[in-house]
C-alpha positions in Angstrom: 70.8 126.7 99.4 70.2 123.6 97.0 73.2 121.3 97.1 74.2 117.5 95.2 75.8 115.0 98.2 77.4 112.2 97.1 76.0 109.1 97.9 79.1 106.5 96.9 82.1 106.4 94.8 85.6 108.3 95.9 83.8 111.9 97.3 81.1 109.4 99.5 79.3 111.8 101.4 80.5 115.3 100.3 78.2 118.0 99.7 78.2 120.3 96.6 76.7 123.5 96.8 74.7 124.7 93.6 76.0 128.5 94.3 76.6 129.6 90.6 73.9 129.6 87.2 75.6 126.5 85.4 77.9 123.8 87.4 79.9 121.6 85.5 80.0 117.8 85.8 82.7 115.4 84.9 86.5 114.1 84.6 88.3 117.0 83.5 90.1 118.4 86.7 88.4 122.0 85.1 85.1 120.5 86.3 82.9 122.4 89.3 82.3 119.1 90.1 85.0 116.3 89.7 84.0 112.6 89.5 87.1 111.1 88.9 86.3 107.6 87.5 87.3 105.9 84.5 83.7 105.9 82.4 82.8 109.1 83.3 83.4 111.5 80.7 85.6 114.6 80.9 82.5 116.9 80.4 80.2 114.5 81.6 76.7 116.7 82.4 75.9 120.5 84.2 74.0 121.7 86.5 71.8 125.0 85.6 70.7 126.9 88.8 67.4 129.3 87.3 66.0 130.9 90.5 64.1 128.6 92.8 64.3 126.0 89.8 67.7 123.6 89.1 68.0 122.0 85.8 70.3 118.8 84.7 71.2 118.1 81.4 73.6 115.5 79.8 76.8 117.0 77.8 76.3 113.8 75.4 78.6 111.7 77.5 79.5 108.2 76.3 77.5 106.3 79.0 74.7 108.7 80.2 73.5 110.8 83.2 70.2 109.5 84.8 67.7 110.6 87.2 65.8 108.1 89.3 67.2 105.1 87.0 65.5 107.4 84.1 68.0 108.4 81.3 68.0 112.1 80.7 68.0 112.9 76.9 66.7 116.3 77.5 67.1 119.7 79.8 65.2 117.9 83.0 63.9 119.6 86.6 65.3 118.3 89.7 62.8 117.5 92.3 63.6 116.8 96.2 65.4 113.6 96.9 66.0 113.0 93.0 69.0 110.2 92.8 71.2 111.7 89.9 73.2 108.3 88.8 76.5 108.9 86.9 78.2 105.9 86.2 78.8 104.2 89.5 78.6 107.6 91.2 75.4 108.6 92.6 74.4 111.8 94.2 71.1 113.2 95.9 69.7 116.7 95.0 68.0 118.7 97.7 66.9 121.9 97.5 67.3 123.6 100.2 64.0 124.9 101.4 62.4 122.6 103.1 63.0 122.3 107.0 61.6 118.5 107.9 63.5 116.3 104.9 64.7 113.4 105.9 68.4 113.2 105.3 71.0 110.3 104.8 74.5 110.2 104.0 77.8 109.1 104.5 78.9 112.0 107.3 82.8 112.0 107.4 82.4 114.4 110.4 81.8 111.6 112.9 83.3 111.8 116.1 83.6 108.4 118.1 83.8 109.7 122.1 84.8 108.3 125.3 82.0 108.8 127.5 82.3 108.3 131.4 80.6 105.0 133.0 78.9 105.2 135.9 77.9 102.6 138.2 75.5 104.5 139.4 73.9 104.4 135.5 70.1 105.1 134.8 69.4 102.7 132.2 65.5 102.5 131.8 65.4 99.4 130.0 67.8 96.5 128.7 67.2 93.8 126.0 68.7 90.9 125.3 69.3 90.9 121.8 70.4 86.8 121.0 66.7 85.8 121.5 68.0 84.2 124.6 66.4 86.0 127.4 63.0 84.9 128.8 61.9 88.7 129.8 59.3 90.0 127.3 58.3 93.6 126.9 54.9 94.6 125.3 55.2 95.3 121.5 52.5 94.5 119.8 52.6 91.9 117.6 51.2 94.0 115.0 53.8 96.6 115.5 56.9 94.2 115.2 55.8 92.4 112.1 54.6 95.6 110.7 58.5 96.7 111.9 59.4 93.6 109.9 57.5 93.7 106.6 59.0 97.0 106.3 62.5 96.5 106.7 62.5 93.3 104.2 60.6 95.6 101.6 62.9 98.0 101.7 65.7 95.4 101.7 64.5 93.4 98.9 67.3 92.3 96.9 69.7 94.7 97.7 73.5 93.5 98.5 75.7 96.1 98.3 76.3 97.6 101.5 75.9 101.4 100.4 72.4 100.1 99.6 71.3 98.3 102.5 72.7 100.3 105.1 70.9 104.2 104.2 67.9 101.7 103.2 67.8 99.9 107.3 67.9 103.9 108.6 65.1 104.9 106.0 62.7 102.4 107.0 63.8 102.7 110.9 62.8 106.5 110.2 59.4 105.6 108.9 58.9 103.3 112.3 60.0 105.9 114.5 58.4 109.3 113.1 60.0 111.0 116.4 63.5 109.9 115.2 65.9 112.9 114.6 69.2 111.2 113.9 70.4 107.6 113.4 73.7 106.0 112.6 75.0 102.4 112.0 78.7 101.6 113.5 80.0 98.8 112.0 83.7 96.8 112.9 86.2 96.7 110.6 88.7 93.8 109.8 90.9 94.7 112.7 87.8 95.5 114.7 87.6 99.1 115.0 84.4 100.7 115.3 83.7 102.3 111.9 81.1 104.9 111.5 79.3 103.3 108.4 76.3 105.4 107.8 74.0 108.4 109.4 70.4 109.9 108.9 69.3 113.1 110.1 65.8 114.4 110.0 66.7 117.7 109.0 69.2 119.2 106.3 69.9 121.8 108.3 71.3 119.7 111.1 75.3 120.1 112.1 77.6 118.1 110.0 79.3 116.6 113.0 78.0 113.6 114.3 79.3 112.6 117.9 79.1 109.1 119.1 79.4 107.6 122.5 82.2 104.9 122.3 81.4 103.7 125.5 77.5 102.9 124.9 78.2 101.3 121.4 81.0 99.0 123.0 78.7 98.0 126.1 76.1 97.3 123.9 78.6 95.0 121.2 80.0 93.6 124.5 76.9 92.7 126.4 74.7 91.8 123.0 71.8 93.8 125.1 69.9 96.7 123.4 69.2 100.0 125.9 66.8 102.3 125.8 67.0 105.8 127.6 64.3 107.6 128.2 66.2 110.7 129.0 69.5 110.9 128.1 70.1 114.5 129.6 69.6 113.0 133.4 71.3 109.5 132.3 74.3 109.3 134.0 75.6 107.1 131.7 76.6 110.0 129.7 78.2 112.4 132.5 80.0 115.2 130.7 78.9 113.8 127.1 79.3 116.9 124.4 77.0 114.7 121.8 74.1 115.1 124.6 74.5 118.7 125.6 75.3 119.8 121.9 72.3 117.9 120.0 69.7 118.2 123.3 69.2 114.6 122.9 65.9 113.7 125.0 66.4 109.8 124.5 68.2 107.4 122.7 67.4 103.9 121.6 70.9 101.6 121.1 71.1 97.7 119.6 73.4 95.4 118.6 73.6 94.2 114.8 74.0 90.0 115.6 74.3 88.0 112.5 72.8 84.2 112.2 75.8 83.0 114.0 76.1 85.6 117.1 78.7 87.3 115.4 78.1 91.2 116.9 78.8 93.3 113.5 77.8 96.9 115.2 75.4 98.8 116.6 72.1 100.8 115.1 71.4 103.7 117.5 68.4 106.3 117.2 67.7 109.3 119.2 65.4 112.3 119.7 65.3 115.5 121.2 61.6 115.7 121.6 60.8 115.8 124.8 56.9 114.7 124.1 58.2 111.6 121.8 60.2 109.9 123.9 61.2 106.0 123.1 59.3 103.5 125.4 60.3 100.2 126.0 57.6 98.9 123.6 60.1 100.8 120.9 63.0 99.0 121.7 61.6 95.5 121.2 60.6 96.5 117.8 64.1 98.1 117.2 65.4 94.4 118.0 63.8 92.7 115.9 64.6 95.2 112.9 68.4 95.3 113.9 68.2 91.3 113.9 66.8 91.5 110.0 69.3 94.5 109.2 72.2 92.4 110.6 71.5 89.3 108.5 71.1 91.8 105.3 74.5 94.0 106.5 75.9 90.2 106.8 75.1 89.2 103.6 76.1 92.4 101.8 79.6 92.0 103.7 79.7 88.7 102.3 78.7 89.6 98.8 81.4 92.5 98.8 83.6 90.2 100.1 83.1 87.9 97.4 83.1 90.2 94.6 86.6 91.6 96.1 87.7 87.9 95.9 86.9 87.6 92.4 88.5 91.0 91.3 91.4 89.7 92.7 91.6 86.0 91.0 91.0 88.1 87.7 94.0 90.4 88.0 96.2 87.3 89.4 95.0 85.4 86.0 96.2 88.3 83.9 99.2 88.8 86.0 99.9 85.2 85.8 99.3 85.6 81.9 101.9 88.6 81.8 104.6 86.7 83.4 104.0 83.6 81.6 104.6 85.8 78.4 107.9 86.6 79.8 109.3 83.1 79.9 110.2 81.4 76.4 107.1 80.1 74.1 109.5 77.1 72.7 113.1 75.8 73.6 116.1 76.0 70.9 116.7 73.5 68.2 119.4 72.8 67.9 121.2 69.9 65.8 124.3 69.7 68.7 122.0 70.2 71.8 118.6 69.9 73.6 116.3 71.2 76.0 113.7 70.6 78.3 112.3 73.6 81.2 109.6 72.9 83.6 107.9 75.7 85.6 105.4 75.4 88.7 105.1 78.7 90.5 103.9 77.9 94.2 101.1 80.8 93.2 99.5 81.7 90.9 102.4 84.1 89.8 105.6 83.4 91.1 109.5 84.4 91.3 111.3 82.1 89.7 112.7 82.9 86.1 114.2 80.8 83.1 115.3 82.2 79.5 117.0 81.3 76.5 118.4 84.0 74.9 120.6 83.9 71.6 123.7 85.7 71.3 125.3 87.7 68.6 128.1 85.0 68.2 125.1 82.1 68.0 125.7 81.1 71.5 123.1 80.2 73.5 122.6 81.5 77.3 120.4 79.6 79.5 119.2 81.4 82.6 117.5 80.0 86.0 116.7 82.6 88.6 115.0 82.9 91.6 113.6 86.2 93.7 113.5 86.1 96.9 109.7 85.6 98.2 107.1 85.2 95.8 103.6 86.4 95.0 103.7 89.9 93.2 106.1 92.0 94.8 108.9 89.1 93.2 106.8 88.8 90.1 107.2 92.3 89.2 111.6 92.0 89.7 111.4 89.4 87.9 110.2 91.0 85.0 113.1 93.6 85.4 115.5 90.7 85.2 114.1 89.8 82.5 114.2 92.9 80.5 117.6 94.0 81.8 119.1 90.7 81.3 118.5 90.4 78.0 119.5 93.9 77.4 122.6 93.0 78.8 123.4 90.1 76.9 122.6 91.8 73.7 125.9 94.4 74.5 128.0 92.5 75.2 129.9 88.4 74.6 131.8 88.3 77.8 129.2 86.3 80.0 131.0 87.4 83.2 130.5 91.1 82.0 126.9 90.5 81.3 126.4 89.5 85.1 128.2 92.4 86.4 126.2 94.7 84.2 123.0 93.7 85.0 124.0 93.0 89.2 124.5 97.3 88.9 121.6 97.3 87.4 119.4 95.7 89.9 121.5 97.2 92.8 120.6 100.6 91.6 116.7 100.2 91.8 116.9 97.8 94.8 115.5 99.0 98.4 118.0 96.1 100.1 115.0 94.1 100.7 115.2 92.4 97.0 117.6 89.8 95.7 118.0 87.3 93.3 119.5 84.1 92.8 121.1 83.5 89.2 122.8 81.1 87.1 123.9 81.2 83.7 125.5 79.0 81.6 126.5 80.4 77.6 126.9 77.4 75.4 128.8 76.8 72.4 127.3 75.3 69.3 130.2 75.3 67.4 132.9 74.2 70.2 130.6 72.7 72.6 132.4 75.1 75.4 129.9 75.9 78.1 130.3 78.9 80.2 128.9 79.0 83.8 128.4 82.0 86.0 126.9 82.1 89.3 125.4 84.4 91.6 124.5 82.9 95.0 122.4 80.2 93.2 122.0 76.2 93.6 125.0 74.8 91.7 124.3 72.6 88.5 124.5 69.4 88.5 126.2 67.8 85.6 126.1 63.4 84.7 128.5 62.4 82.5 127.5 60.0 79.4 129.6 57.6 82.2 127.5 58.0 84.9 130.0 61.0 86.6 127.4 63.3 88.8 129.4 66.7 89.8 128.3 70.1 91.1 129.6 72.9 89.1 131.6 76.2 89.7 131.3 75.4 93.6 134.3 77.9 94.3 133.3 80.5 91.5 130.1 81.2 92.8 129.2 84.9 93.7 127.1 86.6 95.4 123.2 87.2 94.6 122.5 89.9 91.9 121.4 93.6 93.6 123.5 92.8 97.4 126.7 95.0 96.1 127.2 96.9 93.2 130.6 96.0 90.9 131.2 92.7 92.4 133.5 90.6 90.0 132.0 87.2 89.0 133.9 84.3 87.9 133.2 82.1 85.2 133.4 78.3 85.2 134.3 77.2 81.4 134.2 73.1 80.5 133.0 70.9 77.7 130.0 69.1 77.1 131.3 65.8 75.7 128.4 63.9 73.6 126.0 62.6 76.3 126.7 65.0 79.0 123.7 66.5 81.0 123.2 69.3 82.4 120.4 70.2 85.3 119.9 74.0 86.6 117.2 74.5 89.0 115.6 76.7 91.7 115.7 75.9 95.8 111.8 74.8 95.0 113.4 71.5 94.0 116.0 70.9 96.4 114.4 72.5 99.1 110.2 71.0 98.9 109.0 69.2 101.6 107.0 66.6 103.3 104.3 66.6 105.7 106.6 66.2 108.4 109.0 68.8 107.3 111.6 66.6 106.0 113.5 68.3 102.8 114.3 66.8 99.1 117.5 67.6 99.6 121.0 67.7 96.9 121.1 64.0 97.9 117.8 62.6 96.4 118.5 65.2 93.2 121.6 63.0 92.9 120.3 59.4 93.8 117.1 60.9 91.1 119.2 61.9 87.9 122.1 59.1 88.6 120.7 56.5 86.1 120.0 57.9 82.4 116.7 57.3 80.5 116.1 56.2 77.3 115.0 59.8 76.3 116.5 63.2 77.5 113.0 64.2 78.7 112.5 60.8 80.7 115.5 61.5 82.7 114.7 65.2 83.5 110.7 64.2 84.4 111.9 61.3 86.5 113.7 64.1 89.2 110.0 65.9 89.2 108.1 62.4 89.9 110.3 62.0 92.6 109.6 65.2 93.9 106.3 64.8 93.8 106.0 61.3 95.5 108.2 63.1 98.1 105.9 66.1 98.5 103.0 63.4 99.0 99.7 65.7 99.8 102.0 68.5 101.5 101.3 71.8 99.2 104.0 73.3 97.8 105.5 76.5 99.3 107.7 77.8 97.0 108.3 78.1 93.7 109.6 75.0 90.8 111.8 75.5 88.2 114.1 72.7 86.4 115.8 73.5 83.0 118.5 70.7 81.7 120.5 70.6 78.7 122.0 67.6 77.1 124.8 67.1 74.0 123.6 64.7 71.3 
C-alpha cells in the first residue's frame, strides 16, 4: 500500500497510509492528514489515490505545496521517493510495490537494549577511530577516497541536522550495497543515547528497530570501530532479541569523533546476507566516512545551536520591549515636585517595577517594586502588578486599601513560590502630605533641605505582597517641607557587589546622598556613580532600580 512518511516537523517519522480516493492535507483538525503549523493552510493540498496511480494537487494555499523543490500549480503524478515539501514539513511518497527501496526515516519504534558482555567476546576486528593507532588494515586507497568524495557530495552545504544525518546513511548505503539497515545514535545534552535516524533497505521491513546499548557504549567509550563478521555466533550478543529477530549476519559499528575527540555517537550498519558479509577492508572505509559525517553532524549541531541562540535573543528583545512599555514613558510635571527614575535590569528583562500613576483626587502615587528572582518567570508578575495595581488605585483614595486589595489579588494567583517587594508613597500636590506604605521593601530614605538623612515607616512596614491574604498595612503620613528628598529603591542598590563579595550596603547609600547637588538629578546620579565605582568590573546580579522625588 502507497503511504506519505513524514520526514521533519511535529509528526517526524509517521507514516500515512493513502487507503481512501482523495486524502486531505492541512491545518484544519478535519484534515486526513493534519500538519499543524502556523503557514500551513487549513485546506492546504489532497491526495487523489486513482488505482496504481496517486495524484497531488494544491488547494490554492497561501504559500504552496511542492514536489522535489518544484511548485505544483497543476493535478501532478507522484513518483517513488518524490519529496512533497509543505512549508517546513516535508514528507516522502512511496508506493508501495516495490520490494528493494531504500528506506529512511525517523523510526520512533527504536528500542535501546542491554545486551550481555562477554569476556569471552568474538570480535573479528577493532579500529581505532582517533587516527591514533599505528595498525593498518587494507582498504584501498581508491575505495576510501571514493568513500570520501561521496559522503562530502552528498553533504555539500547542508546544516541542518534532519539533512545531514538521512543524507550520511544514504551515501553509506551506496558504499555498502549489502547494507540492510543503518542507524545513527547520537547523545543528548544530558548524555543519553538518542536514536537520531534509521535506514532500512526495504519498506517492508519491521517498524521496530532494536539496538544493542552495550556495543554503542563500548564503542563511544573505547573510540574503537568493530566489525562482526557474524553476529549470530558473536558472543558479544548472547541472548540479543535484535540479532535473532532481524537474522543479522554482521554488523559494522563506529564512533562519530568530532575535530576535537569529542565522541557525538555511533553509525552502525548491518546485514543479513550471509554471502555479503563486512570484511575488515569495510570497516576502514566506514572510519573514515564516520570521521567526515561527525565533523558535518558537529557542525549542524552547532548551527542549530546557533540558530536556537538567536531565536532566543529575539524573543528576550521583544520581551524586554514589552516590559519596558510597562514602565512610564516620561515622569510628572509638576510645579510643586520633581522626579527622576533610573532602571537597569540585571537581564535583559528583569523584576523590578516603578510607576507613576495619577489619582482621582490629583495625587500622585509612586511605586518601586521588586519580584523575587528575575529573568522571565518575574517579568511576567510583574506585569500583573502592574495591571492590577493600577486597577486598584483607580477604585479606591485610601492608599492602605489599595495595597490590601491588590496583596489578595496577587495571593489568589500565587503558587507560594512568588513574592514581591513594594513601596508606595501617594503625594499631595496641594498639601505636600506624602503617604508611605510598605510591604517588606527597602525603607526610603529621606534628606532634609538641612542635611537630616532618616529611613521611613521602619515600624509600619508589612509583609511582601502575595505571602497572606488580608494582611492590614499601615501607612506612614509626613510632609515634604521645600527641599526635602526622597529616594525609593530596589535591593539591586543596597545589595550589589564587588569582586570580593563585599556589599553597597544602607551605609554607603547614606554617606552617597548626604551632601545635596546643585541639581536634583546630580544628587540622585551621584548614588549610581558610586555604585558603579563600587561594582568595579564585578557584573551585576540583580536587578537596579532608583526613583527619588524632591519638593521645590
Amino acid at each position: 500500500m502507497a503511504f506519505l512518511q513524514a520526514l521533519n516537523g511535529p509528526d517526524r517519522g509517521r507514516r500515512y497510509p493513502l487507503e481512501q480516493p482523495t486524502i486531505l492535507v492541512g491545518r484544519h483538525p478535519q484534515c486526513d492528514i493534519i500538519v499543524d503549523v502556523g503557514a500551513v493552510s487549513r485546506k492546504h493540498a489532497q491526495v487523489i489515490v486513482d488505482g496504481d496511480r496517486v495524484y497531488l494537487e494544491d488547494l490554492n494555499s497561501r504559500n504552496g505545496t511542492y514536489v522535489n523543490e518544484n511548485l505544483v500549480t497543476n493535478r501532478q503524478l507522484l513518483k517513488e521517493n518524490d519529496e512533497i515539501r509543505i512549508c517546513d514539513v516535508t514528507l516522502v511518497f512511496t508506493s508501495g510495490d516495490q520490494k528493494q527501496q531504500e528506506h529512511g526515516s525517523v523510526v520512533t519504534q527504536v528500542l535501546l537494549e542491554d545486551t550481555s558482555p562477554s569476556k569471552s567476546s568474538t570480535i573479528m576486528t577493532k579500529l581505532d577511530a582517533t587516527g591514533g593507532s599505528e595498525f593498518r588494515l587494507t582498504a584501498s586507497a581508491e575505495a576510501k577516497l571514493k568513500a570520501m568524495l561521496e559522503i562530502t557530495r552528498a553533504l555539500g552545504q547542508a546544516l541542518a541536522l534532519d539533512d545531514v544525518l538521512p543524507k550520511v546513511l544514504n551515501s553509506l548505503f551506496k558504499i555498502f550495497i549489502q547494507a540492510d539497515r543503518g542507524f545513527i545514535v547520537l547523545k543528548d545534552g544530558s548524555g543519553n543515547l538518542i536514536p537520531r535516524w534509521t535506514k532500512l533497505r526495504r519498506s517492508d521491513e519491521d517498524d521496530m528497530i532494536r539496538i544493542s546499548r552495550t556495543i554503542v557504549t563500548r564503542v563511544m567509550e573505547m573510540k574503537e570501530a568493530i566489525l562482526s563478521a557474524d553476529a549470530t555466533t558473536d558472543s558479544r550478543f548472547d541472548m540479543s532479541q535484535s540479532i535473532a529477530d532481524f537474522r543479522i549476519r554482521s554488523m559494522m559499528c563506529a564512533p562519530l569523533i568530532d575535530s576535537e575527540g569529542k565522541v557525538l555517537g555511533v553509525l552502525q550498519l548491518d546485514t543479513a546476507d550471509q554471502k555479503q558479509r563486512f570484511q575488515a577492508e569495510d570497516l576502514e572505509v566506514l572510519v573514515s566516512v564516520a570521521s567526515q559525517a561527525a565533523i558535518a553532524i558537529h557542525n549542524a549541531q552547532m548551527h542549530e545551536a546557533a540558530l536556537e541562540q538567536k531565536a532566543l535573543q529575539r524573543d528576550l528583545e521583544l520581551a524586554r520591549r514589552v516590559q519596558r512599555g510597562f514602565l512610564p514613558q516620561r515622569r510628572p510635571k509638576l510645579d510643586v515636585f520633581e522626579f527622576f527614575d533610573f532602571y537597569r535590569p540585571a537581564n535583559q528583562i528583569g523584576g523590578d517595577y516603578f510607576d507613576y500613576v495619577t489619582l482621582r483626587d490629583g495625587r500622585i502615587a509612586t511605586i518601586v517594586a521588586d519580584v523575587v528572582g528575575h529573568g522571565v518567570a518575574a517579568a511576567l508578575l510583574m506585569a500583573k502588578l502592574s495591571t492590577e495595581a493600577r486597577f486598584h488605585l483607580a477604585t479606591t483614595d485610601d492608599p492602605a486599601q489599595a495595597v490590601f486589595r491588590l496583596n489578595n489579588a496577587l495571593c489568589e494567583d500565587s503558587e507560594g513560590d512568588r513574592f514581591v517587594t513594594f513601596v508606595m508613597s501617594v503625594l499631595d500636590p496641594t498639601s505636600n502630605d506624602i503617604v508611605v506604605v510598605n510591604a517588606g521593601h527597602p525603607l526610603p530614605l529621606l534628606r532634609s533641605n538641612e542635611g537630616y538623612l532618616g529611613w521611613i515607616g521602619g515600624e509600619r512596614t508589612g509583609l511582601p505582597l502575595g505571602i497572606a491574604e488580608d494582611f492590614e498595612f499601615e501607612p506612614e503620613t509626613f510632609t515634604l517641607q521645600c527641599g526635602d528628598q526622597l529616594a525609593m529603591f530596589t535591593d539591586g542598590i543596597s545589595e550589589a557587589m564587588n569582586d570580593v563579595g563585599d556589599q553597597y550596603s544602607n551605609q554607603r547609600i547614606e554617606a552617597a546622598l548626604r551632601t545635596s547637588q546643585e541639581r536634583f538629578e546630580m544628587w540622585a546620579e551621584s548614588l549610581l556613580s558610586d555604585v558603579d565605582r563600587f561594582m568595579g568590573n564585578t557584573s551585576q546580579y540583580d536587578d537596579m532600580c532608583l526613583v527619588c522625588v524632591r519638593r521645590r
